[in-house]
VMD Tcl script that draws the C-alpha trace (Angstrom):
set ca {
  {119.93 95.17 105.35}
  {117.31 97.80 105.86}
  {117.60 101.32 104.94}
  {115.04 104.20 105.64}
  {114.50 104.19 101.72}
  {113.60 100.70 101.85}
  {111.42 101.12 104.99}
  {109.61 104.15 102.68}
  {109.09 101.80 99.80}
  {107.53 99.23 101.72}
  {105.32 102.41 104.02}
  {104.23 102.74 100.13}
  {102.96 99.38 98.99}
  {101.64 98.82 102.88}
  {99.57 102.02 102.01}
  {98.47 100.95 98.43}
  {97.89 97.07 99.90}
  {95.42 99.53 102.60}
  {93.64 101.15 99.80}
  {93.02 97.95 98.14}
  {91.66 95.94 101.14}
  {89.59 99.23 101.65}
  {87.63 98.54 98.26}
  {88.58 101.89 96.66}
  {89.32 102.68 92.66}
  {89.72 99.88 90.82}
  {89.98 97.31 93.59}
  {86.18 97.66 92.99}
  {85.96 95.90 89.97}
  {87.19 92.75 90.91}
  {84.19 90.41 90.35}
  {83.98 86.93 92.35}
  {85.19 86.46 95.66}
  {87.39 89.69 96.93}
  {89.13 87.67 99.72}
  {91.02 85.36 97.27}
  {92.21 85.81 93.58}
  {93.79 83.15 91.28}
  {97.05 83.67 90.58}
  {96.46 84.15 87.22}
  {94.40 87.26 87.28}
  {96.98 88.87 89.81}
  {99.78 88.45 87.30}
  {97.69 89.86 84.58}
  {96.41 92.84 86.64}
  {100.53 93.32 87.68}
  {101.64 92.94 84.00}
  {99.01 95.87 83.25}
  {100.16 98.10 85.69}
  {103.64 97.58 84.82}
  {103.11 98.02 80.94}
  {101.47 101.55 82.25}
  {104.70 102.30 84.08}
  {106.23 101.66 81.11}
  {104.22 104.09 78.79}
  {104.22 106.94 81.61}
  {107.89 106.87 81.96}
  {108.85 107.60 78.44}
  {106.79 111.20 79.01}
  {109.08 113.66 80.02}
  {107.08 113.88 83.60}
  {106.36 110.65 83.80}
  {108.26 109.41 86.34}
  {105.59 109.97 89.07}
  {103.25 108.56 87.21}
  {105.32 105.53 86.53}
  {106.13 105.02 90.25}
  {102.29 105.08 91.47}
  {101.92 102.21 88.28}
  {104.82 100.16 90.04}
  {103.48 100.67 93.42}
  {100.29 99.10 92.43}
  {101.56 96.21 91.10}
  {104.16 95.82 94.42}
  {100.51 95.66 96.56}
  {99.22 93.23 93.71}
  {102.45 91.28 94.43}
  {102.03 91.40 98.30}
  {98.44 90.71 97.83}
  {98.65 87.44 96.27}
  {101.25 86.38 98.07}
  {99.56 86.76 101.54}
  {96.46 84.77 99.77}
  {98.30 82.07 98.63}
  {101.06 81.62 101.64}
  {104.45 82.68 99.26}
  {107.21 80.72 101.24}
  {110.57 82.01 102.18}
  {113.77 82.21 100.08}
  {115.72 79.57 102.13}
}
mol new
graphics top color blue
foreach p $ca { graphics top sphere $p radius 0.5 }
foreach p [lrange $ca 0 end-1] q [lrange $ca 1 end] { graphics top cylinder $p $q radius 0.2 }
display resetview
């Protein structure tokens, strides 16, 4: 069921996944071919944004921080799964 929170969440990563097709911060330094990555190198560059939502949320105001780290790694997530055509939960 969809809730306005979840409709915000996904406004989020749409916005981040915007920013990234847009070639802006570090969706610059991907070297190769921008239209596709490997799998691989997604999960890596999600496990490093994660492990920095980790660190920021044990600081007392890190829980912004944290949340722009996971909202990265959501668009990572989306990213590689419109690349490599992610099937349905049946």
């Amino acid at each position: 069921m969809r809730t306005a929170q979840r409709e915000l969440a996904y406004a989020a990563i749409d916005s981040e996944r915007d920013y990234q097709d847009a070639a802006k911060g570090n969706a610059r330094r991907h070297e190769g071919d921008p239209a596709v990555m490997p799998v691989g190198e997604a999960i890596l560059y999600i496990e490093e944004c994660v492990a920095r939502a980790r660190a920021a949320a044990y600081r007392p105001d890190g829980v912004t921080a944290a949340l722009a780290e996971l909202r990265k790694a959501a668009a990572l997530v989306v990213r590689t799964m419109e690349d490599h055509d992610d099937p349905f939960r049946k």
